[in-house]
Each structure stands twice: as structure tokens, then as C-alpha cells.
N, C-alpha and C positions, 0 to 999 in steps of 0.2 A: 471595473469600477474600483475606487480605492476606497478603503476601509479607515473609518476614523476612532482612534481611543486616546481620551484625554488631549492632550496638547499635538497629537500625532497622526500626521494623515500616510498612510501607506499603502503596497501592493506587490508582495512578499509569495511567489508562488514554486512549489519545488514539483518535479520527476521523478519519484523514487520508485526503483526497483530492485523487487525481493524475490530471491529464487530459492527455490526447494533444495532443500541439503541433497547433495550428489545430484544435481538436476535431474532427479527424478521427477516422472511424469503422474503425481501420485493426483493432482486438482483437478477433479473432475466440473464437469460446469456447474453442479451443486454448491459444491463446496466454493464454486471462487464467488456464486451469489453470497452465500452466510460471507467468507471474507468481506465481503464489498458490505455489508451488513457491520459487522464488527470495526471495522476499519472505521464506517460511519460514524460510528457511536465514539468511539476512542476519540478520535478526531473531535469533537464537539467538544467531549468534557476536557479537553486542551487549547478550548478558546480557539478550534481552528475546522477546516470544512473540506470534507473531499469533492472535488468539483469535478471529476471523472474516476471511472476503474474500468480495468481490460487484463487479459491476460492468456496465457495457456495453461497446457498440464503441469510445467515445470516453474512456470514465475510467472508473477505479478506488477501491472504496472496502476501506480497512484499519480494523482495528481492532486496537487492540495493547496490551497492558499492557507498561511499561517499569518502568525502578528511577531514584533520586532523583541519582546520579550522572551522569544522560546529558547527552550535549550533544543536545540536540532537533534542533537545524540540523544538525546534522551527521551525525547518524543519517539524516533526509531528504533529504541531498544522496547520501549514498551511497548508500540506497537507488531512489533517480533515475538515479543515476550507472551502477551497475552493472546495474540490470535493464535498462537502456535498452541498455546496450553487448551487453550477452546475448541481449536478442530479438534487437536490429537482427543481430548472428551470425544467430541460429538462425534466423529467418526471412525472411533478407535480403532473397527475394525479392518475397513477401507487403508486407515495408516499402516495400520500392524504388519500389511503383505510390503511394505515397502520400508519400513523401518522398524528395527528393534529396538533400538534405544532409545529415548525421548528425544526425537531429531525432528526435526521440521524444516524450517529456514536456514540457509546456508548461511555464516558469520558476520560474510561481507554482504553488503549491497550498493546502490547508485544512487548517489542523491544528486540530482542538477537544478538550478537554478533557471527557472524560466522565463528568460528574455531574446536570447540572441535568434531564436525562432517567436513565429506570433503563436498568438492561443491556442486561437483555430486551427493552424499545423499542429501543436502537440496534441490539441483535444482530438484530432479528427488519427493520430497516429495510434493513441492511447484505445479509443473506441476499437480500431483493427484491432487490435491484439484479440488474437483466438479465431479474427476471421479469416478463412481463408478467402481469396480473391481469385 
């Protein structure tokens, strides 16, 4: 369904995934709940909605519909930025065996634009993530 703001009807949805610095297997299924929590919350106060989360030990897969106003980078960095500061808190010591430095999220990520597959395919590949079949 598309979303209306002011003069503008749209339907703006991304695939982003974040992987653990050195693709370490550090997310345990705890920890990718609070993410999908966190991720939530970020997501809102940027006028935007995550509409799926899945993942394993070493990465994360989002789905999110956004609005035409966003800065894309900049939405990904602070969602990097702050989930990263938030776990390494909350489970500092779960971190600690896998990292020394303040490392979390690896630099790079994958942002795609969700069209050339339907929803339902990405929603139904996003939900896999972590299961095994």
C-alpha cells in the first residue's frame, strides 16, 4: 500500500544488510531480538517502519519501507552507529570474547531497492534468515 505526505503518494522499500565486523558469529538469538527492537524504534523516529527482521550469528537482514525525503546514508550510519553502541552496552560481556576494540558492524553493508522481486518473496526470504530448512 502506498503512503501519502503532503502533495506526494509513494512506495519506497529497501533490503539492507549488516554483517558483524570479521563475520563473526558473535548474535546470538537474544541479541538479534533487542536488534529487531532497536532497529524498531530508530526506524520510527526517522519517519520510517521496519516491515520484516531475520538474521544469523554473523548478519542481519532488514526490511523497511522509508519516505522520499530520507537521506539513505545517513539513516544507515546511524542505525550502525547506535545499535552497535547499545549491544556492545547491553552485552558487553558476550562482545568482549569476540572483540576488543569497539567493533561491531563491519563498514560496508547492502542496501537494495525492493522491486524487481515481489514482497512476498523478499518477506518470506528475510523471515528464513537463521532458519534452518
Amino acid at each position: 500500500m502506498a503512503n501519502t505526505r503532503n502533495s506526494s503518494v509513494f512506495q519506497i522499500r529497501y533490503h539492507l544488510v549488516l554483517v558483524t565486523k570479521y563475520r563473526r558469529s558473535v548474535l546470538s538469538g537474544e541479541m538479534r531480538g533487542r536488534l529487531k527492537t532497536i532497529f524498531s524504534e530508530l526506524l520510527r523516529a526517522w519517519r520510517c517502519e521496519l516491515i520484516e527482521f531475520g538474521g544469523e550469528d554473523d548478519h542481519v537482514h532488514l526490511l523497511i519501507e522509508t519516505h522520499p525525503a530520507l537521506d539513505l546514508s545517513r539513516l544507515v550510519n546511524n542505525l550502525k552507529t547506535v545499535s552497535s553502541r547499545r549491544i556492545r552496552k547491553e552485552y558487553s560481556e558476550h562482545v568482549a570474547r569476540y572483540y576488543w576494540k569497539p567493533f561491531f558492524w563491519h563498514g560496508a553493508y547492502y542496501i537494495g531497492s525492493v522491486g524487481g522481486a515481489t514482497l512476498d518473496t523478499v518477506k518470506r526470504y528475510v523471515e528464513s534468515q537463521g532458519k534452518r530448512l
